[in-house]
C-alpha positions in Angstrom: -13.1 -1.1 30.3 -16.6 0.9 29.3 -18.2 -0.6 26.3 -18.7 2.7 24.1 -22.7 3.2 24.0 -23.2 4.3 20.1 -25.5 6.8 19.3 -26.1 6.3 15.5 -29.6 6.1 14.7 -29.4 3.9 11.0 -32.9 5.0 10.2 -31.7 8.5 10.4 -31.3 10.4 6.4 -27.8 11.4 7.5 -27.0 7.8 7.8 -29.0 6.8 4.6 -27.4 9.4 2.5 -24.2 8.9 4.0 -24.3 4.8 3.0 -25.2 6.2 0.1 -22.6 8.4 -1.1 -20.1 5.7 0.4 -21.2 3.2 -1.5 -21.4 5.0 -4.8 -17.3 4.6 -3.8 -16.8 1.7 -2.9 -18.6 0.4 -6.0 -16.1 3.1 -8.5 -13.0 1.2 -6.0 -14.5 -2.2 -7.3 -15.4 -1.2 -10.8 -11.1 -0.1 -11.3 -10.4 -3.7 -9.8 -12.4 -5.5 -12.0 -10.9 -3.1 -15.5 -7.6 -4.0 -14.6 -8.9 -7.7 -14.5 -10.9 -7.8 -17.6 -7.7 -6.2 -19.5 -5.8 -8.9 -18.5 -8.3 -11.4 -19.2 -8.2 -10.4 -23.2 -5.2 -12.2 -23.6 -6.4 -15.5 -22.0 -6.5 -17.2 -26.3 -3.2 -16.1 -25.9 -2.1 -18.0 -22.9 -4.0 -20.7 -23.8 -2.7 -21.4 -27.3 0.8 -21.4 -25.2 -0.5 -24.0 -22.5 -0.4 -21.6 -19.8 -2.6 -20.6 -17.0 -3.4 -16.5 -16.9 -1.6 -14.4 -14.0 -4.7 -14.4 -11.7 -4.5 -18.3 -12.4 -1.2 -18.8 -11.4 -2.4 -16.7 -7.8 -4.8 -18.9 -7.0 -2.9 -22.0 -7.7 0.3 -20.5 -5.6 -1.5 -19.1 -2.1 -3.3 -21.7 0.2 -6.9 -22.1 -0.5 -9.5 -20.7 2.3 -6.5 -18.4 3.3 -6.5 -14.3 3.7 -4.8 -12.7 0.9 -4.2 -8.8 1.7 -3.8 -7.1 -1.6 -1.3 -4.1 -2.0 -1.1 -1.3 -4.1 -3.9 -2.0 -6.2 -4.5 1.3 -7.7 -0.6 1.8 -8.6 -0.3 3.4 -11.9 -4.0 4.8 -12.1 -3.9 7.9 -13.8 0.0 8.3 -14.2 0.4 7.1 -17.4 -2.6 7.4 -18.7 -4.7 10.1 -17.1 -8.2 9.3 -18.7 -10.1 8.5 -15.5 -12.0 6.2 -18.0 -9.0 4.1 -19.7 -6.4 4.4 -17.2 -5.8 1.2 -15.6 -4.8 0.7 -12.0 -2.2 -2.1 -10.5 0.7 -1.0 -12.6 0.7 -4.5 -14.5 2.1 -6.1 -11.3 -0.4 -8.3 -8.6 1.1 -7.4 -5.1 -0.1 -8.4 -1.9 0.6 -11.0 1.7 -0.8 -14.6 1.7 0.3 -18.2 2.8 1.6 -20.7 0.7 2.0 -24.3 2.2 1.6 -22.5 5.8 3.9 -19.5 4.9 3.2 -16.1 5.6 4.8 -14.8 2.1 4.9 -11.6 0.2 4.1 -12.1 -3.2 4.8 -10.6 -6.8 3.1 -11.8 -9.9 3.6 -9.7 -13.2 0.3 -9.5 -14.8 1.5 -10.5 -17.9 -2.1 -10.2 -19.7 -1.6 -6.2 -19.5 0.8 -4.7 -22.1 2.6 -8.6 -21.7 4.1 -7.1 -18.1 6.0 -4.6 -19.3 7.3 -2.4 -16.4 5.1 1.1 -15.6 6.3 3.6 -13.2 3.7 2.8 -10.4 4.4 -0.9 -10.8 8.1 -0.9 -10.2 7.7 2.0 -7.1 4.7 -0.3 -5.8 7.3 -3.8 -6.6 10.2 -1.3 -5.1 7.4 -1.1 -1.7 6.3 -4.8 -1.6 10.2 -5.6 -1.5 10.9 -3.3 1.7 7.7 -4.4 3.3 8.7 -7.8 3.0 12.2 -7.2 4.2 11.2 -5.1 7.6 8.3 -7.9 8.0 10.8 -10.9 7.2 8.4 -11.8 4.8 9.4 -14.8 2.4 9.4 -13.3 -1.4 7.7 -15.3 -4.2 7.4 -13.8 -7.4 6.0 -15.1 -10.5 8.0 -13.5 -13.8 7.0 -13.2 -17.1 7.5 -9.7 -18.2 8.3 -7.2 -21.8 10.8 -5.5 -19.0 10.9 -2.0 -20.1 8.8 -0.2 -22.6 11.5 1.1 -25.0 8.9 2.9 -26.9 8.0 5.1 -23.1 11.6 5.1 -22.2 11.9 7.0 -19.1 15.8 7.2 -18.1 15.0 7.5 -13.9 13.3 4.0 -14.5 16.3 2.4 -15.5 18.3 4.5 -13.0 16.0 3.4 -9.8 14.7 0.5 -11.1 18.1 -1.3 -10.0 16.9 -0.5 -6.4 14.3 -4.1 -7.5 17.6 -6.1 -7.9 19.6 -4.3 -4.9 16.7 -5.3 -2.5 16.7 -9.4 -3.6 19.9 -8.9 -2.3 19.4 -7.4 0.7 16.5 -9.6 1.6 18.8 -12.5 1.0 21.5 -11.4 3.0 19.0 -10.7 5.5 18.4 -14.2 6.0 14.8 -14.1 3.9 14.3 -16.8 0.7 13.6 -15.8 -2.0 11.7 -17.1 -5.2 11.4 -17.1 -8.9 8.8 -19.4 -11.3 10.1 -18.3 -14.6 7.0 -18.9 -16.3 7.9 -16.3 -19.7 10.4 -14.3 -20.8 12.5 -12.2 -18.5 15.1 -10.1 -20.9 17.9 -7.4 -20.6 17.9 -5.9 -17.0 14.7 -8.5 -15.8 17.1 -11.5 -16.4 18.1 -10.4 -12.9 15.0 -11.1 -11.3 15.8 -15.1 -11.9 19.5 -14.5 -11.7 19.2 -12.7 -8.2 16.6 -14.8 -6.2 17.5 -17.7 -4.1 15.3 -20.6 -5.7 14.5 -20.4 -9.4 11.6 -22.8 -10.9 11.8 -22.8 -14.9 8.6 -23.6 -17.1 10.0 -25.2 -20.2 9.1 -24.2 -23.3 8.2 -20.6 -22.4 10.2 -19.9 -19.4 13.3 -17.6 -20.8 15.9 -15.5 -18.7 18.6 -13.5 -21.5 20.3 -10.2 -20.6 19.3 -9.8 -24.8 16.6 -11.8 -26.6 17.4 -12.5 -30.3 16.3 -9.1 -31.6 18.4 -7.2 -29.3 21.5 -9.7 -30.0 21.2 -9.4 -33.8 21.1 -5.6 -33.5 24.1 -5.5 -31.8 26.2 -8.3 -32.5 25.0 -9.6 -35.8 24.7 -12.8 -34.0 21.3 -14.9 -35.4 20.2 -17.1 -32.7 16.4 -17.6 -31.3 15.3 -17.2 -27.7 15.5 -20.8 -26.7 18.9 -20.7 -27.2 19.6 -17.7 -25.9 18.1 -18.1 -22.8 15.5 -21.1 -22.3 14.7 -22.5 -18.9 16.5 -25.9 -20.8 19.4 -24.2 -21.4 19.3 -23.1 -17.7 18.6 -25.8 -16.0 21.5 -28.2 -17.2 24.0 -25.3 -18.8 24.1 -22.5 -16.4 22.9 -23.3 -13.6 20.7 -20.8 -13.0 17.3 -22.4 -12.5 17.2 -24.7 -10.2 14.3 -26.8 -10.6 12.3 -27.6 -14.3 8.9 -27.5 -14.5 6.2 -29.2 -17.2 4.1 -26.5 -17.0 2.7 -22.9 -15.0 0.7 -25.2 -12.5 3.9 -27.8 -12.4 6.0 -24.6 -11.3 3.7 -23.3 -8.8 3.8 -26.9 -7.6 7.2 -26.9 -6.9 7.3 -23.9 -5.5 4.9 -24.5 -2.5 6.7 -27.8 -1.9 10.2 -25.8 -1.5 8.1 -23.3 0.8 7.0 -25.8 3.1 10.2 -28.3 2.8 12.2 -25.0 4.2 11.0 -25.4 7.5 10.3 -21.5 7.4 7.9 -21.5 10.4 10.4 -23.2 12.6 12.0 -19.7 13.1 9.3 -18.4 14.6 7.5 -18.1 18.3 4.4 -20.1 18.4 1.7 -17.6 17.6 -0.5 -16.7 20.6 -4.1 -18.0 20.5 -6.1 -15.3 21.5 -9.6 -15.3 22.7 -11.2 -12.1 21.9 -14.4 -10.2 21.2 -16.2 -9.1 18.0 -17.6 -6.0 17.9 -20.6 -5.0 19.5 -21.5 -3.0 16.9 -21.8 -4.0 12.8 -18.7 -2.9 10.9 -20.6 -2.4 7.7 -22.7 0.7 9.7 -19.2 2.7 9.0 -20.2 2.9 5.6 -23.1 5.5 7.1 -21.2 7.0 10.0 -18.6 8.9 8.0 -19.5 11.7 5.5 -17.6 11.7 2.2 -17.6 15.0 2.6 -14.8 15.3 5.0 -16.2 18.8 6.5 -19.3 17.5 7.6 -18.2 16.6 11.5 -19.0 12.9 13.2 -17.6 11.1 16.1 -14.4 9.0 15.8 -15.2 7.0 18.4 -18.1 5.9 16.4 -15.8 4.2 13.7 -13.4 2.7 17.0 -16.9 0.9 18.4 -16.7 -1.1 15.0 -13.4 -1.9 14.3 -12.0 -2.9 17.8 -12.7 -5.9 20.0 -15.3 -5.9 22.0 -16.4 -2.2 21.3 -14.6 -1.8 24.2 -11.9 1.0 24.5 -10.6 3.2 27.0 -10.3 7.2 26.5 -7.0 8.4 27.4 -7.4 12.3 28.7 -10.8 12.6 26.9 -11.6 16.1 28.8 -8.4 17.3 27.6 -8.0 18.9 23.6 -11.1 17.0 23.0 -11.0 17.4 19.4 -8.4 14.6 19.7 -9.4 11.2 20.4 -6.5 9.1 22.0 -7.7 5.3 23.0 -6.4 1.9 23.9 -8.3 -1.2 22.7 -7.5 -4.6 21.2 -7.7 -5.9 17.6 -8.0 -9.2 16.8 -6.4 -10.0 20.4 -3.5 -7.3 20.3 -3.4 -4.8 22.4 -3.3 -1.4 20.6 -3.5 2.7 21.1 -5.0 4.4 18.5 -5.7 8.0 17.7 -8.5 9.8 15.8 -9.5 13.4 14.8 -12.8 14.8 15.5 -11.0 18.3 14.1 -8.0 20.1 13.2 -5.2 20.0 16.3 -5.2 22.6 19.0 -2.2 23.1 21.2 -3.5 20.9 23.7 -4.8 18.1 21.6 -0.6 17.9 20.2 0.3 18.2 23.5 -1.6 15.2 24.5 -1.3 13.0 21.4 2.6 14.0 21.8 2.2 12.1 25.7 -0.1 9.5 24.3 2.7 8.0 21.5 5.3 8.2 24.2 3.4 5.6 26.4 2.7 3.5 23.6 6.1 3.4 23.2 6.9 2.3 26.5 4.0 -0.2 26.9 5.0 -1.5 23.6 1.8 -0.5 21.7 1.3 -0.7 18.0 -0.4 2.6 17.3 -3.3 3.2 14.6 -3.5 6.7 13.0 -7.1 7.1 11.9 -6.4 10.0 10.4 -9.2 13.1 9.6 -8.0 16.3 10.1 -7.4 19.7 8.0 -3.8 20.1 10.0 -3.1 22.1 13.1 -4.6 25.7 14.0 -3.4 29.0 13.1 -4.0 31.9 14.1 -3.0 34.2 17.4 -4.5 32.5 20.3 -3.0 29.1 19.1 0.5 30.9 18.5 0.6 32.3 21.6 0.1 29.0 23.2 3.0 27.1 21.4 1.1 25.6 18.3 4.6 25.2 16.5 6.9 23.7 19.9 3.5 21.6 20.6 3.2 20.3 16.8 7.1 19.8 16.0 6.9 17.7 19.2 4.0 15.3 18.2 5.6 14.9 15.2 9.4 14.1 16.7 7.2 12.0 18.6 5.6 10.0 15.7 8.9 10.0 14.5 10.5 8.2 16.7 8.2 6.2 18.4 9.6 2.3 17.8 6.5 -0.2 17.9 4.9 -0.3 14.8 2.5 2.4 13.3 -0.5 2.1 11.0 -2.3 4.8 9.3 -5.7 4.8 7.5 -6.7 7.6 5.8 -10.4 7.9 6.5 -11.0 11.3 5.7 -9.1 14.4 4.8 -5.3 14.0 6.0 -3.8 17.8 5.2 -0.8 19.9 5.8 1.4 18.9 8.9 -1.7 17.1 10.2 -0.8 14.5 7.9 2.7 14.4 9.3 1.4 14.3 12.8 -0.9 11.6 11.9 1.9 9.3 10.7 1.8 10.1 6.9 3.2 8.3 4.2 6.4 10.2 4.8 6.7 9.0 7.8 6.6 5.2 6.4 4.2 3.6 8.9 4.5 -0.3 8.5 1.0 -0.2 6.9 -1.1 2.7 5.2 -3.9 2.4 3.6 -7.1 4.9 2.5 -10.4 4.6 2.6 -12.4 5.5 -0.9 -13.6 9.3 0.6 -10.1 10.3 1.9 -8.3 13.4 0.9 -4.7 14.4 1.1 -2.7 17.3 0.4 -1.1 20.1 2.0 -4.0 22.1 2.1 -7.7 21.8 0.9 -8.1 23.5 -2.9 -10.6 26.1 -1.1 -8.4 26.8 1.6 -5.1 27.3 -1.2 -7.4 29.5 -3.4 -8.8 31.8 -0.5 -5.1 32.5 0.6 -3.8 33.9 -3.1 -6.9 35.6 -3.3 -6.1 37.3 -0.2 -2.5 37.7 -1.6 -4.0 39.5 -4.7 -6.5 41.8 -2.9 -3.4 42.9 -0.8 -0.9 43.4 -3.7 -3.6 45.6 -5.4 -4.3 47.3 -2.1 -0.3 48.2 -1.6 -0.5 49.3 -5.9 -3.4 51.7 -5.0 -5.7 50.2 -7.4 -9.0 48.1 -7.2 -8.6 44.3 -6.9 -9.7 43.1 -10.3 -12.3 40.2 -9.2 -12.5 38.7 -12.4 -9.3 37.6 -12.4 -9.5 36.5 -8.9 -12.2 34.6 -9.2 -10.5 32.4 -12.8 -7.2 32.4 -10.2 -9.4 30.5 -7.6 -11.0 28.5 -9.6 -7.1 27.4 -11.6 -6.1 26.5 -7.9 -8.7 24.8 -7.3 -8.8 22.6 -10.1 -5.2 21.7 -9.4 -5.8 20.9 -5.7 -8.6 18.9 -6.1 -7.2 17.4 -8.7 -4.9 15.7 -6.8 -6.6 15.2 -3.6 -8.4 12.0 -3.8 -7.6 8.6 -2.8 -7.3 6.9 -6.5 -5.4 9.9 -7.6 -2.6 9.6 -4.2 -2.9 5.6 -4.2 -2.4 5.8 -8.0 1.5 7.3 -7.4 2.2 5.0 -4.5 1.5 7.2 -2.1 -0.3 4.5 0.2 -0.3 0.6 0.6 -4.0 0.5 -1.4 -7.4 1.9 -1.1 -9.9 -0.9 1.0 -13.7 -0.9 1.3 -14.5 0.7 4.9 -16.0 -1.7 6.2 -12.7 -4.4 5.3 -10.9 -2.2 8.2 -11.1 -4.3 11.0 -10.3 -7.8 8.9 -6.9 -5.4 7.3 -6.0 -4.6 10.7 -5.9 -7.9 12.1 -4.2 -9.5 9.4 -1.5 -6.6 9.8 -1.3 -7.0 13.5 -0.9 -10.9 12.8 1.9 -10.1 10.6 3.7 -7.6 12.2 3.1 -10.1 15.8 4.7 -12.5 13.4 7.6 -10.5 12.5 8.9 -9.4 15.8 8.5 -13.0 16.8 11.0 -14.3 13.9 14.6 -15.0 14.3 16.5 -14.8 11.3 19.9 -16.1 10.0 21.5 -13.3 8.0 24.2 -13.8 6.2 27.3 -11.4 4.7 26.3 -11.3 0.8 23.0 -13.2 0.5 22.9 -16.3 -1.7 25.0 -16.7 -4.8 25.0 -19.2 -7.5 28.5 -19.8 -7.9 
């Protein structure tokens, strides 16, 4: 195949202002990260004083040192329940994210017990609710570290309880679908949490502080009268030689973690699976870290797709598919990493022709068995008469029937704006690619906030025009700018990402390393025999 030829010029302003305004970004991306860490580093006296490690302690002690660790969801929760851009902090009081322990491709759950001592937010349990299904469809091994308040009953919310039961439904779905999984009780874990323990394969206990109760002492006074402390209750102790519910008693956090990667790699788990291919493959010809001043922030200032493909796939090396044909559509087949892919980019919104041939384009990746990458930048598909007339609605309803039903695995980045049914055509969240994640710059919705206040203006110049009276502009114009305000509001990337509505916002220039690692783990996936069983795995 035809090594693209770029033609960025990095000593161009464009490219300098671009980096620039990229940047600015990436560093507001890593500046949440590190608020979410420094709240949960206040309570390190307190998790000393106990003899524990923190929850970013206990990570690092559980995955495999040198290994990749591809964080999820990490701006869950941002502005949700607290929406102060300046205060609100992202994660959702959970860590989330795919690394190996003892050789293991896991996914992995730790409750960040330094914020608000775990307790449960409505981002973290949809973003928990995620990493569960994830780890299910990607037969995934599921390790989670507990120690969690469990609900806020001061924030009750009554569809938390309701849907959070979907957390304890899915341990045992994944353990009926043949996949272990793990507790390290290293806190408490009250009322409906006791389940977490109580529902996983393998449970590790931390004396002294590990605790599982469906109600602690407070609760079991209030109702019972009964006066009894937590160890009682509900210690790790208790559980370990009266109810049978932990398995395996641990000194300590790092004693725990211990335990647990020994019972990862004394399962055998990689013996289910097809010796993984070792392919030989390209880099890039082209630096990956130039993407950061090849794409705009401002998502109507055009570039070339293929520009971002020459850095992200192997080689730079990719071959067009029907490049003279709805051009504004970029259809290509490359490798990542060693896997042969197709992927798809916008240098525009969809014509009839461009849906016609991404519509062909998904159907052979289907049959060649293609994993397809949605590198999604578009404001949706054209309207108007000429684009009617040619079938814009068949054309588009069958690109997305097609991305519906396309069987080898999708993944989407949002790299730019992703709006209206563009979004659907481009495999949107809705469409529940295996991986989806946005850049810093992206912006979704179902229209862009200009584009939604132009349209009732229009509506309100006509009504007046029907009523016989002059359009009163000053009205209009406050009307437009309302819209606006609540478009863009909710357009960005730390605003979507912050209700789940992606697997995590990356650095740009992280692309090709996330999409390699996802390739490696879906490769490893379909590769995996598994032993289901009829009910999962019960303590009896």
């Amino acid at each position: 195949m035809p090594q693209f030829k770029s033609k960025i010029s990095t000593s161009s302003d464009s490219f300098a202002q671009n980096r620039k305004d990229m940047l600015t970004l990436i560093e507001h991306l890593r500046s949440l990260e590190k608020r979410a860490v420094e709240a949960s580093e206040k309570r390190r006296p307190t998790f000393e004083k106990r003899g524990q490690l923190t929850p970013h302690e206990r990570l690092t002690r559980l995955l495999d040192p040198g290994m990749p660790f591809l964080r999820l969801y990490n701006m869950a929760n941002y502005l949700v329940e607290d929406d102060n851009p300046d205060t609100s902090i992202p994660g959702g009081s959970v860590i989330l994210g795919i690394g190996f322990v003892k050789g293991v491709r896991c996914m992995i759950w730790v409750d960040d017990s330094g914020i608000r001592a775990g307790a449960a937010t409505t981002g973290g349990w949809d973003a928990s609710k995620g990493a569960q299904k994830m780890a299910q469809e990607l037969k995934l091994p599921f390790i989670h570290l507990v120690e969690s308040a469990g609900a806020n009953l001061m924030e009750y919310k009554v569809e938390l309880w309701a849907y959070g039961g979907m957390l304890f439904r899915n341990l045992a779905w994944l353990s009926a679908a043949g996949i272990p999984t793990m507790v390290v009780l290293h806190g408490p874990s009250t009322a409906g949490g006791a389940y977490m323990p109580g529902m996983s394969d393998y449970v590790i206990g931390v004396r002294d502080n590990g605790m599982a109760a469906l109600g602690g002492a407070a609760l079991v006074h209030a109702a019972t009268g009964e006066v009894a402390d937590d160890r009682e209750l509900g210690g790790t102790e208790m559980h370990a030689s009266t109810t049978g519910s932990v398995e395996y008693l641990a000194d300590d956090d790092a004693h725990g973690i211990e335990i647990a990667r020994d019972t990862m790699g004394r399962i055998d788990w990689n013996k289910n699976t097809a010796p993984i291919r070792q392919n030989d493959y390209a880099e890039p010809v082209y630096d990956i870290d130039e993407i950061a001043g090849i794409v705009p922030t401002d998502y109507t200032i055009p570039y070339d797709v293929r520009e971002v493909a020459a850095r992200i796939v192997d080689g730079s090396d990719f071959e067009e598919f029907k490049s003279r044909y709805g051009p504004g559509t970029v259809c290509m087949q490359a490798s990542i990493m060693g896997h042969a892919v197709g992927l798809i980019g916008n240098n525009g919104p969809f014509d009839p022709e461009a849906a016609a041939k991404a519509t062909h384009f998904f159907q052979l990746c289907d049959q060649s068995e293609l994993p397809i990458i949605f590198l999604n930048n578009t404001t949706g598909y054209i309207v108007g008469k000429e684009s009617e007339h040619k079938g814009m609605i068949k054309l588009g309803s069958k690109m997305i029937q097609a991305v519906s039903n396309v069987r080898v695995p999708k993944l989407s980045l949002y790299i730019g704006a992703s709006f209206g049914a563009g979004n659907y055509g481009m495999s949107g969240v809705a469409f529940e690619p295996d991986f989806l994640f946005s850049w810093p710059n992206a912006k979704t919705g179902v229209m862009a906030g200009a584009s939604a206040a132009n349209t009732m203006s229009h509506v309100a110049k006509v009504q007046a025009q029907r009523k016989g009276v002059e359009p009163d502009e000053e009205a209009i114009a406050k009307q437009n700018q309302r819209i606006r305000d609540i478009f863009e509001a909710q357009e960005s990337a730390f605003f979507t990402s912050g209700r789940v509505l992606d697997n995590g916002v990356i650095d740009p220039r992280d692309t090709r390393k996330v999409l390699g690692f996802a390739l490696e783990t879906i490769f490893e996936s379909q590769n995996r025999t598994l032993h289901p069983n009829a009910f999962g795995v019960a303590r009896i």
